[in-house]
C-alpha positions, 0 to 999 in steps of 0.5 A: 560299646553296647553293654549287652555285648559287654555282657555277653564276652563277660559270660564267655569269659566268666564261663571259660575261667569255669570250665578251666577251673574244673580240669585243672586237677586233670591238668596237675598231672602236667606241670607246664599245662598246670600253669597254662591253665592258671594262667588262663584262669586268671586272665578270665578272671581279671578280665571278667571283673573289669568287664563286670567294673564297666558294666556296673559303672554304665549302671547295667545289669548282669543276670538281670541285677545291679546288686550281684555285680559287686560279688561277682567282681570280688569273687572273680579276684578271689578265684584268680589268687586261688588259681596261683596255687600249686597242686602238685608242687613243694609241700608247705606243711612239713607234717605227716600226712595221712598216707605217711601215718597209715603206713607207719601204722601197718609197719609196727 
C-alpha cells in the first residue's frame, strides 16, 4: 500500500478524532450520544496511532517530518484515555464545589 494513502486516512482520521473531540461538551447533554462520541474518539485515535506506527516503520513522513510522528502516535494515546472520561457522570471529588459555596454564602 502507498504511504501517501496511509497518509491521507491517517489525516481524516486524526481530523474526525478532532472534530468529535470539540462537540463532545455539546454531546454531554446526552448520555448515550456522549458515549458514541467517545467511542469514536478512541477508535480514530487508536486507529491513527497505528496508522501513524506503519508510516513511521515504512520511514515516511507526516506533515512533511519523521520526528513529529512519535508525538503525534503518544498524543493520540493520550487523547484516547482522556476521551473515556465522563462530563456528566458520578461526582468523584466528594467536596464543595463552587456553586455549593456561593449559595451557602448568600443563605447566611
Amino acid at each position: 500500500m502507498n504511504l501517501e494513502i496511509i497518509e491521507t486516512i491517517t489525516n481524516f482520521s486524526c481530523g474526525l478524532a478532532v472534530f468529535a473531540f470539540t462537540i463532545i461538551a455539546t454531546a454531554s447533554r446526552n448520555p448515550k450520544f456522549e458515549v458514541l462520541v467517545q467511542q469514536l474518539i478512541s477508535v480514530c485515535c487508536i486507529f491513527s496511532a497505528f496508522l501513524l506506527t506503519i508510516i513511521a516503520i515504512n520511514g515516511g513522513t507526516f506533515w512533511s517530518s519523521e520526528k513529529l510522528i512519535p508525538p503525534l502516535i503518544a498524543l493520540n494515546l493520550i487523547i484516547m484515555f482522556a476521551a473515556r472520561l465522563n462530563l456528566k457522570g458520578k461526582q468523584v471529588s466528594q467536596g464543595m464545589n463552587p456553586h455549593q459555596i456561593g449559595r451557602l454564602n448568600q443563605e447566611e
